[in-house]
C-alpha positions as a printed NumPy array, in Angstrom:
array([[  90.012,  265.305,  -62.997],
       [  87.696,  266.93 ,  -64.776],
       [  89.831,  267.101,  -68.29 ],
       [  91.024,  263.595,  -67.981],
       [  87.247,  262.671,  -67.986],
       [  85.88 ,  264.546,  -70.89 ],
       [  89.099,  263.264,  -72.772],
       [  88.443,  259.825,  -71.793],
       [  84.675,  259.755,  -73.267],
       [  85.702,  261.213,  -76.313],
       [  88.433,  258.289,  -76.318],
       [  84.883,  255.977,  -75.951],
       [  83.735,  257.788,  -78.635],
       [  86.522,  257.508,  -81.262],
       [  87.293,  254.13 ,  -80.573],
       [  83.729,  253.064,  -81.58 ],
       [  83.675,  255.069,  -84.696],
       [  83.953,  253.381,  -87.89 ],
       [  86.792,  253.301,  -89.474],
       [  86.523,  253.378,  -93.264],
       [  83.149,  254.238,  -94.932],
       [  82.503,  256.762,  -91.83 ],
       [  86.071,  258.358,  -92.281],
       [  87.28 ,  260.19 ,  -95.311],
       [  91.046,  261.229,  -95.605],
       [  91.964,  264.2  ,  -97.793],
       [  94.181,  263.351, -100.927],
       [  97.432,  264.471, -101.984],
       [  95.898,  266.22 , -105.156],
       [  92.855,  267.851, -102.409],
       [  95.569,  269.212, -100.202],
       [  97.252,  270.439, -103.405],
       [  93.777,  272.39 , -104.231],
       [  93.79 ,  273.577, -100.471],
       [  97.291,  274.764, -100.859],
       [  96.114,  276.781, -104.491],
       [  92.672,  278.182, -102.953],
       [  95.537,  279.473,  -99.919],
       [  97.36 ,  281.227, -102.482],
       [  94.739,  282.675, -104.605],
       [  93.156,  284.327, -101.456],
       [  96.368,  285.748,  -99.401],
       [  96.887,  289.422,  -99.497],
       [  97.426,  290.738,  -95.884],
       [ 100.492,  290.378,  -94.051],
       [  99.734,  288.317,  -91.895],
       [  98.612,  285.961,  -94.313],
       [ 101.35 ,  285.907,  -96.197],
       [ 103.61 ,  285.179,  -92.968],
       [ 100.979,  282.285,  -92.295],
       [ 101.149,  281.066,  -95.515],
       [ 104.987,  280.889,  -95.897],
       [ 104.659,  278.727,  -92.411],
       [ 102.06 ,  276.906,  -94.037],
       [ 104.218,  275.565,  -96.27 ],
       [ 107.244,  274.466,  -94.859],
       [ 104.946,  272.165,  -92.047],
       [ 103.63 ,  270.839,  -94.937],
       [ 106.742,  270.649,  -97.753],
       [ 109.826,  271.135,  -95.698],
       [ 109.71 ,  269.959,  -92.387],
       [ 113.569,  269.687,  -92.388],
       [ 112.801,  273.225,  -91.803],
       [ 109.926,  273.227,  -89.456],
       [ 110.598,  274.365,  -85.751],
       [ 107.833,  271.441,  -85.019],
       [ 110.107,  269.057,  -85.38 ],
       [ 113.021,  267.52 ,  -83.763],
       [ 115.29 ,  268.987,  -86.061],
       [ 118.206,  270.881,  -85.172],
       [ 118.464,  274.723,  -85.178],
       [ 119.669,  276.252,  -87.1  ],
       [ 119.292,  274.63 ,  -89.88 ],
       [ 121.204,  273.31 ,  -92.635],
       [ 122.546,  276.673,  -95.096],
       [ 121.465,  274.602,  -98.08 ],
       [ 117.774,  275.248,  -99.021],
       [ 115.644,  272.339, -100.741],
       [ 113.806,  272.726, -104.076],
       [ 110.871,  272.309, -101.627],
       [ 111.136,  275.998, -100.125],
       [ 111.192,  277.917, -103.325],
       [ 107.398,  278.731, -103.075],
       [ 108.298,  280.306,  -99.511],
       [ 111.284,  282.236, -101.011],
       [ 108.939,  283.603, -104.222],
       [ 106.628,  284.943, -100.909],
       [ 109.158,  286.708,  -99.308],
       [ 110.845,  287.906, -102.177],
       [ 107.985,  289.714, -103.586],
       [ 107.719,  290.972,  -99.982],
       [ 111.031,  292.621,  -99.478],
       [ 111.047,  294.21 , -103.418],
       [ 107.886,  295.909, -102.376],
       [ 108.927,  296.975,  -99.497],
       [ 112.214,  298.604, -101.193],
       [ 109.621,  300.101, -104.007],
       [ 107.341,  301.617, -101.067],
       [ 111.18 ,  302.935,  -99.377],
       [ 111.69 ,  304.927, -102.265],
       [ 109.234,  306.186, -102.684],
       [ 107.697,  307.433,  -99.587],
       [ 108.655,  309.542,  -96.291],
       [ 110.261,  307.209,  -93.505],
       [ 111.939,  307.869,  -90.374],
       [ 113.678,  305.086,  -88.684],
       [ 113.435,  301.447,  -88.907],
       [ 110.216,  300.027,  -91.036],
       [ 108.551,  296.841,  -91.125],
       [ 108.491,  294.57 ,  -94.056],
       [ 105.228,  296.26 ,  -94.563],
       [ 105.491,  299.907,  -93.917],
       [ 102.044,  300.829,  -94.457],
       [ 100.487,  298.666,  -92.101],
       [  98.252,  299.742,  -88.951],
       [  99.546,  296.677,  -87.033],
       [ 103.052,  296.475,  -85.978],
       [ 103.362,  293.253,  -84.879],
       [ 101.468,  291.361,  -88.217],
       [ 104.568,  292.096,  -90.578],
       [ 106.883,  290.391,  -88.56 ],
       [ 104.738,  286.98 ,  -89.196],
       [ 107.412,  286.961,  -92.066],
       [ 110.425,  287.306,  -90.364],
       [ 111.661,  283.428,  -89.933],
       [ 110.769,  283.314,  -93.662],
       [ 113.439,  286.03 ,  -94.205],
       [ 115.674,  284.641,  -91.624],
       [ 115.862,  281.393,  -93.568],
       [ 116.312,  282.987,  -97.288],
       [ 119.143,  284.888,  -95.686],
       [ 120.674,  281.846,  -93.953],
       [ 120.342,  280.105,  -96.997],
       [ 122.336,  282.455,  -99.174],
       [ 119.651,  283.453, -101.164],
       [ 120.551,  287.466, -100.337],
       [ 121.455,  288.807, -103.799],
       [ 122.953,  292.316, -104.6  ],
       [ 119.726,  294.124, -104.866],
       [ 117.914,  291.892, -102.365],
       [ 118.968,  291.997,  -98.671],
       [ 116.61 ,  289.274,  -96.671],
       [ 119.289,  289.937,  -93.898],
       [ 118.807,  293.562,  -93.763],
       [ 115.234,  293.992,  -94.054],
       [ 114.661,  291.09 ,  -90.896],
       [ 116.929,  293.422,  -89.199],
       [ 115.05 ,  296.122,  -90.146],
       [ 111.685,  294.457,  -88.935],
       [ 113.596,  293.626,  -85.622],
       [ 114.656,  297.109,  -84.731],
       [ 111.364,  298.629,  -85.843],
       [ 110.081,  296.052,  -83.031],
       [ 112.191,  297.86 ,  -80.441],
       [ 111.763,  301.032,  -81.589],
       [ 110.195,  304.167,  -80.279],
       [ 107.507,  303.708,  -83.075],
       [ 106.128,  300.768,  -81.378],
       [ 104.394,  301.117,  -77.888],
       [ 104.66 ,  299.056,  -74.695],
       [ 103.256,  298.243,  -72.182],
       [ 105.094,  299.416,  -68.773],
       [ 106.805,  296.14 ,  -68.622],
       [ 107.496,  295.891,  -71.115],
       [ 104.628,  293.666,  -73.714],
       [ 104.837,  295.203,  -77.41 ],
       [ 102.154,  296.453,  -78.646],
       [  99.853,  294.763,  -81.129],
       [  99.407,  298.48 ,  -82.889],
       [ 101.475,  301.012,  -83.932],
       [  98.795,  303.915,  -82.977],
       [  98.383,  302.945,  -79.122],
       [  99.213,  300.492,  -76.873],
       [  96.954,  297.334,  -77.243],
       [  97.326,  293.741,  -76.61 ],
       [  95.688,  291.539,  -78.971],
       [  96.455,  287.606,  -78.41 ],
       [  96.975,  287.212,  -82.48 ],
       [ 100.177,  288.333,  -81.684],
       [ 101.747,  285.346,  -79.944],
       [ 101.859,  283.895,  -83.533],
       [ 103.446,  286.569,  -85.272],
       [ 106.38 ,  288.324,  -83.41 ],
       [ 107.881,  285.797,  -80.085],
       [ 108.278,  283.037,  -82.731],
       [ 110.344,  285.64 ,  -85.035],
       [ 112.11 ,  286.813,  -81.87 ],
       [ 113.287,  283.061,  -80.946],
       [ 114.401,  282.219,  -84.671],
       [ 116.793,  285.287,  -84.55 ],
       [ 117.621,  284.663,  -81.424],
       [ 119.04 ,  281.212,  -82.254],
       [ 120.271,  281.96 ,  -85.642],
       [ 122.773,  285.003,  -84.526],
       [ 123.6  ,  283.342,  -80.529],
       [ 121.494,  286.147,  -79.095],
       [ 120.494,  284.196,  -75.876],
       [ 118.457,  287.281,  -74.497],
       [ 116.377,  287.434,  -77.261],
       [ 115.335,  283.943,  -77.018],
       [ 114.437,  285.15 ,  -73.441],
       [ 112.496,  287.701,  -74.671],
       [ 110.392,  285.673,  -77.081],
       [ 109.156,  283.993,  -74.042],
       [ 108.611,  287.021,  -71.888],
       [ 106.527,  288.474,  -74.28 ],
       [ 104.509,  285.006,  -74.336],
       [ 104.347,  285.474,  -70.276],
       [ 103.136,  289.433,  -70.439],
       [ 100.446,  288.512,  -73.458],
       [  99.636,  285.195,  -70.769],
       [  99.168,  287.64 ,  -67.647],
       [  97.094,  290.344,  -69.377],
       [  95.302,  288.434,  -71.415],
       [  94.169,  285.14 ,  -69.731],
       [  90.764,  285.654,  -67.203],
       [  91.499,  282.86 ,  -64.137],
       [  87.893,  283.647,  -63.852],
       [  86.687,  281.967,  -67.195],
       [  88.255,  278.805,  -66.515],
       [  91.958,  279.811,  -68.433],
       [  90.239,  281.417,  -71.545],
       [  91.947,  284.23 ,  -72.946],
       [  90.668,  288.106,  -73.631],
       [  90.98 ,  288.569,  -77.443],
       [  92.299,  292.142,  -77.345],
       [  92.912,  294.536,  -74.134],
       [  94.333,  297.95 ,  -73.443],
       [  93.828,  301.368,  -75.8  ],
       [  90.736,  303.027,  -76.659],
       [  88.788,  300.304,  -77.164],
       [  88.938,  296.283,  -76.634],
       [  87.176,  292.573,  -77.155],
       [  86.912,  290.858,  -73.305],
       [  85.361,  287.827,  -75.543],
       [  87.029,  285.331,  -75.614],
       [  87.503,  284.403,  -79.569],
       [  88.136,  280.611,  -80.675],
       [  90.738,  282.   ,  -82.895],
       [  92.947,  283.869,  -80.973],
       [  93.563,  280.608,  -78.932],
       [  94.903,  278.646,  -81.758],
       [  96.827,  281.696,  -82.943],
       [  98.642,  281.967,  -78.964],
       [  98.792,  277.949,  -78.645],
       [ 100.527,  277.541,  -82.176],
       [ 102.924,  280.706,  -81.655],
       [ 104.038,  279.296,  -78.065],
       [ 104.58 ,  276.035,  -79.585],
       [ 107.175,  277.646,  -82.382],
       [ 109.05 ,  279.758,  -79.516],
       [ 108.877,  276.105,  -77.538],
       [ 110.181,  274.195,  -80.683],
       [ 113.169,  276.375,  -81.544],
       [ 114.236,  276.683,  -78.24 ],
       [ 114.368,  272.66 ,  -77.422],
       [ 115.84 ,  272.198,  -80.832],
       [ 118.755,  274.682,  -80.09 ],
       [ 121.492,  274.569,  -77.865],
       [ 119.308,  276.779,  -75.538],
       [ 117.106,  274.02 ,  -74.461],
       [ 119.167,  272.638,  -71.254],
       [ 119.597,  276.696,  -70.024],
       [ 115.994,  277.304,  -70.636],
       [ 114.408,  274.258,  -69.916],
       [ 112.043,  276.363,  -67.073],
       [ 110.95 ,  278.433,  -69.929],
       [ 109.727,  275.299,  -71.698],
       [ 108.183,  273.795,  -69.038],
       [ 106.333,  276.991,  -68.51 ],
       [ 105.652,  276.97 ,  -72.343],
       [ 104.433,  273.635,  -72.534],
       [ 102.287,  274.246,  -69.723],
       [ 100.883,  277.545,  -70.991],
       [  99.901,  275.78 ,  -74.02 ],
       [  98.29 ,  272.853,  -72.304],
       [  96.412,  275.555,  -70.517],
       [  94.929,  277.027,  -73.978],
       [  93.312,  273.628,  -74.61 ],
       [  92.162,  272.931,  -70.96 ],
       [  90.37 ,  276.252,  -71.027],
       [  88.668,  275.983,  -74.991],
       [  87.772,  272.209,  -75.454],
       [  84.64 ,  272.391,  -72.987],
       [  83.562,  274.506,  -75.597],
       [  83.384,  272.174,  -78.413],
       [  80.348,  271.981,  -80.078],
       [  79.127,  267.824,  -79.627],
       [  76.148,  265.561,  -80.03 ],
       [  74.419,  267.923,  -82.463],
       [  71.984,  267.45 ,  -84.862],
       [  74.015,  269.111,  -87.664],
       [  76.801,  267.919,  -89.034],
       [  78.256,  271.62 ,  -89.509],
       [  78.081,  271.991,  -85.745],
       [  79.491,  269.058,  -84.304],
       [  82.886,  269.251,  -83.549],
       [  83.026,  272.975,  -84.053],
       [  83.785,  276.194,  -81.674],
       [  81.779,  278.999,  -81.687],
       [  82.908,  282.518,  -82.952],
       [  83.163,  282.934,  -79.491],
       [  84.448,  279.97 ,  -77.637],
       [  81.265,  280.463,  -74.704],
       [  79.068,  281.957,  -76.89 ],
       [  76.898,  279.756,  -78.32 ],
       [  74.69 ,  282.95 ,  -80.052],
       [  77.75 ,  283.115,  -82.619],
       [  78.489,  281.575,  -85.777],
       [  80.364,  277.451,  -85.172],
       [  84.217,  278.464,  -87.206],
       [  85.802,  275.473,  -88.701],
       [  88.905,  277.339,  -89.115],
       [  89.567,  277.607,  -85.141],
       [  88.673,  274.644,  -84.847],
       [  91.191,  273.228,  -87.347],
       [  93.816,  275.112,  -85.923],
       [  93.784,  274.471,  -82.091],
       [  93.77 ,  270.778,  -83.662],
       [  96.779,  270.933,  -85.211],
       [  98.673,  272.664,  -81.894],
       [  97.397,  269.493,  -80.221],
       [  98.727,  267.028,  -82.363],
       [ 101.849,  269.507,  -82.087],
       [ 102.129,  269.556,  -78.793],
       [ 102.23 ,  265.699,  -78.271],
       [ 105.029,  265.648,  -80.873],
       [ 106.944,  267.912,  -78.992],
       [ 106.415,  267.749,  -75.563],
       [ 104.688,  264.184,  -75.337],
       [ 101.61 ,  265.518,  -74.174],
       [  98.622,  263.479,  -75.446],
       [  95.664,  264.647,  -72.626],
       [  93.523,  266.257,  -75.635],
       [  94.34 ,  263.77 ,  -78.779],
       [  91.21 ,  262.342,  -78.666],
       [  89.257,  266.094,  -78.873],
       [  91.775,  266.167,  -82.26 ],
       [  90.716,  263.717,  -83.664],
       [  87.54 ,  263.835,  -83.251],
       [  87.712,  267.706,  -85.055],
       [  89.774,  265.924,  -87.858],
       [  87.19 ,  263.23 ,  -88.814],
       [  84.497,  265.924,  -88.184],
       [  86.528,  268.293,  -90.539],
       [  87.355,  265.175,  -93.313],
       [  83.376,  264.517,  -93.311],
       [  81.488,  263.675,  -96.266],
       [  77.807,  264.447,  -96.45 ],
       [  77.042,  260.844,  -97.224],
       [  78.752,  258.067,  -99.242],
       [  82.615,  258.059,  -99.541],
       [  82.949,  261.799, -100.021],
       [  86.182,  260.985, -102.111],
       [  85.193,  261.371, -105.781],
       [  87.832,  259.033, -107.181],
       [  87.537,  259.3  , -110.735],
       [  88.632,  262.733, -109.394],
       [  91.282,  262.22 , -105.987],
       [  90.98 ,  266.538, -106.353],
       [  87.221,  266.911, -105.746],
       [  85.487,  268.205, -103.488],
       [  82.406,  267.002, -104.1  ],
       [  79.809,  266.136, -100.919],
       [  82.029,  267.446,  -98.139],
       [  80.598,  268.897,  -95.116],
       [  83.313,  271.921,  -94.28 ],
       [  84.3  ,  272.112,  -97.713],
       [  82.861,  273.882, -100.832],
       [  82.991,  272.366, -104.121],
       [  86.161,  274.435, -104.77 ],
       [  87.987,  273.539, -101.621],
       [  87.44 ,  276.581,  -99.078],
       [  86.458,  275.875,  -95.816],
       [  83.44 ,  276.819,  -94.076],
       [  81.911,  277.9  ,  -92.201],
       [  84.856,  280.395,  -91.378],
       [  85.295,  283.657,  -89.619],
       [  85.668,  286.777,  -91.465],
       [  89.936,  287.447,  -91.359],
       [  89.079,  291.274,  -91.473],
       [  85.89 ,  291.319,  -89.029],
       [  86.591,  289.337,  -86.621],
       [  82.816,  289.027,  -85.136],
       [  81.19 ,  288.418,  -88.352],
       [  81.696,  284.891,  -90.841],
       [  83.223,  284.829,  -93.696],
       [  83.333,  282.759,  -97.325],
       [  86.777,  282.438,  -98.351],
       [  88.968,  282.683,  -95.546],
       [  93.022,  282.478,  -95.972],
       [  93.549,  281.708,  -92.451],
       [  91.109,  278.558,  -92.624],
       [  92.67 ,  277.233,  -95.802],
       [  96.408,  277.499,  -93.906],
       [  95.017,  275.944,  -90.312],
       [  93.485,  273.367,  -92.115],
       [  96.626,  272.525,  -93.893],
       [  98.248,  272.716,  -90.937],
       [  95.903,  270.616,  -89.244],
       [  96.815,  267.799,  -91.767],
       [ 100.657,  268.42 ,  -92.203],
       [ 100.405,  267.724,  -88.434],
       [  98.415,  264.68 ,  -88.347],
       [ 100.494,  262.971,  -90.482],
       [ 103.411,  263.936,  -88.757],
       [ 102.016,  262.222,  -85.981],
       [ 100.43 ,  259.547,  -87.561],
       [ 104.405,  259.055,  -88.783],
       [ 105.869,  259.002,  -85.435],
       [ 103.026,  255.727,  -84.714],
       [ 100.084,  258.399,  -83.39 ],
       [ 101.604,  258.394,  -79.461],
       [  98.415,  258.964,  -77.563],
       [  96.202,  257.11 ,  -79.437],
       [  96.075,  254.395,  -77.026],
       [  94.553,  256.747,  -74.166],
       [  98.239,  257.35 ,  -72.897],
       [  98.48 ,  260.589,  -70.872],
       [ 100.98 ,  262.496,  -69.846],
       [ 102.398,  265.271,  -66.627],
       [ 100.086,  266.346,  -64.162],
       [  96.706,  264.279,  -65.211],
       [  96.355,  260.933,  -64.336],
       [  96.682,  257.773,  -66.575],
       [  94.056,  256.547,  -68.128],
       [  92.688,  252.842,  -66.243],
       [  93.084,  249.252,  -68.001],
       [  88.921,  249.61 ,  -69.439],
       [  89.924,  253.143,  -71.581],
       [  92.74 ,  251.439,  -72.55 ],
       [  90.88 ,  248.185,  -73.966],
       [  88.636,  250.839,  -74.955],
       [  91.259,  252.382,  -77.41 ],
       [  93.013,  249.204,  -78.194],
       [  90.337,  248.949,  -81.538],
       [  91.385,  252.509,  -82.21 ],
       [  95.058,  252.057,  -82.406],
       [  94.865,  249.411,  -84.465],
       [  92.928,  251.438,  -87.094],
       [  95.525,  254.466,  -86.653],
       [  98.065,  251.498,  -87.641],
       [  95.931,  250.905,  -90.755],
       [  96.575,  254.495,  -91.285],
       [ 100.023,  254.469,  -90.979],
       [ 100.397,  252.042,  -93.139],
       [  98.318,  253.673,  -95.882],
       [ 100.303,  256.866,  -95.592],
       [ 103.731,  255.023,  -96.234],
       [ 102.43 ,  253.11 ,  -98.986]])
């Protein structure tokens, strides 16, 4: 198959790569500067709600739906979540402030004033798990305002589509494929968390109406960036497919950690599927074999658009879903396009690229700045032009890393040129092929630990 082929040469490819003077890995103290430049640029609500799930990949996985731990969770928080907590509790006192003092009817979001009403409720598993944690106080409800968010979801101030798909906007009915990340993973969370089997449902129906309106079976599986209302985007933006891959991984994860997953185990075949789909349809895209460093291993703005700017931050994030996905549903059919994205994205310009008289620098990176942004990113607030300092590419690249070394943890299962469902296994050559490979990941492993 065609997929199994392209996967296999870039096995070739990363098993004759160098490992050690050709591969740089980021630092504790540099993902501690990626995790500050995060902060110091977040300001939207969505960014905050990517931010806060940012985090807990990275510092509290006990909490992470990406993992095989049981939800819910424990009702004792770790130290580790307080930065999370800080987030949303700024959040809901704002909102309260904003309550008071303006005009509402009915249910509000956590942000009231927002044109989108789907991006607020990127923070409602962070204020599920305050609120399940007993952090609730007198004068601050995280219970109450996730309800709040939840009903203002259902309610008549937020259009659907005839059956049933919430709207992206409050204004007008309009599908934009960003919103796979912020509302069905919110949906499954409180599904779980209160017994609400339907809504679990629901988070993956709305999954399958985004999936039929927005993927063209014309364009190989790529998906429409935004459809319906008075005006749309047919292209088919790099982004938007790590945003709907990563969001169908969460609803995927909390249902197969709950006691949901035997009940619904067609909706996470169907998830898993969907997801494998997403990186089916965008890795033919990836920009290889190019001149320029800043290309290679990049998408464009526009996934079959080659006229737009290369995005590292798309890049970084479809990565991390892939490394995901073999975690969680043991599919490994793209970990070779991952990795070669990672050591494209860890690249120095020449020499070590680690400064280590200094593990924080980033000195002579390729997708870095001396300050630690990535780049070359995509504007968060226009999505056709680039950007400098972009608060989604600081949290995908995080993510990116919190879930290589997850996997890297678990002994990097796929590494080897092991495949899994519907393509075919990779022959006894690929796999002498990799053998070189795996033992380097072991190296790896073995660094991490130590």
């Amino acid at each position: 198959m065609l997929f199994s082929f392209v996967a296999s040469v870039f096995a070739i490819v990363l098993a004759v790569l160098p490992f050690g003077r050709a591969e740089t890995n980021l630092t504790a103290a540099q993902i501690a500067v990626l995790v500050q430049r995060l902060a110091d640029v977040t300001s939207h609500s969505w960014e905050y709600g990517t931010q806060s799930q940012t985090l807990i990949e990275l510092k509290t996985p006990s909490f992470s739906v990406l993992n095989d731990t049981k939800v819910p969770p424990s009702h004792d928080a770790p130290d580790s979540l307080r930065p999370v907590f800080d987030i949303i509790t700024e959040i809901v006192v704002n909102r309260s402030r904003l309550l008071e003092e303006g005009d509402y009817e009915g249910p509000q979001p956590l942000f009231p004033d927002e044109g989108s009403s789907a991006d607020p409720a990127s923070n409602g598993v962070t204020a599920l798990i305050a609120n399940w944690t007993r952090q609730s106080t007198d004068k601050i409800d995280f219970g109450q305002a996730a309800q709040d968010q939840m009903d203002f979801l259902w309610s008549s101030g937020v259009p659907k589509t005839t059956d049933g798909a919430i709207s992206h906007r409050r204004e007008e009915a309009q599908l934009w494929n960003d919103f796979i990340y912020m509302v069905p993973p919110f949906l499954a969370y409180d599904g779980v968390l209160k017994g609400n089997q339907s809504m679990v449902e629901e988070a993956y129906n709305q999954c399958r109406l985004y999936r039929k309106y927005l993927r063209d079976w014309t364009a190989g599986g790529l998906w429409k960036h935004v459809l319906l209302g008075s005006w749309d985007d047919q292209g088919y933006w790099s982004t938007g497919h790590g945003w709907a891959a990563a969001g169908m991984l969460r609803v995927y994860g909390t249902i197969k950690n709950s006691h949901y997953a035997y009940e619904l185990k067609r909706e996470l075949y169907d998830l898993k599927s969907w997801v494998s789909e997403i990186h089916d349809a965008i890795y033919p895209y990836m920009v290889s074999a190019q001149p320029t460093h800043r290309e290679d291993g990049m998408f464009h703005n526009y996934a079959n658009n080659p006229s737009t700017f290369v995005d590292a931050a798309s890049a970084a994030l479809v990565a991390s879903t892939v490394y995901r996905h073999a975690l969680l549903t043991e599919t490994y059919t793209h970990i070779p396009h991952a990795e070669y994205v990672r050591r494209k994205l860890w690249a120095p310009k020449s020499g070590e690229g680690n400064d280590f008289t200094d593990p924080s620098s980033f000195k002579d990176f390729v997708h870095f700045t001396s300050d630690g942004y990535l780049t070359p990113v995509v504007n968060p607030n226009n999505f056709v032009s680039e950007g400098e300092k972009s608060p989604e590419g600081q949290a995908f690249v995080i993510q990116m890393w919190a879930a290589w070394k997850d996997w890297v943890a678990h002994g990097a299962p796929g590494a080897d040129g092991e495949r899994h469902g519907d393509y075919d296994s990779a022959d006894q050559t690929e796999r002498r092929e990799f053998a070189a490979h795996r033992s380097r990941m072991a190296r790896v492993r073995r660094s991490i630990h130590d």
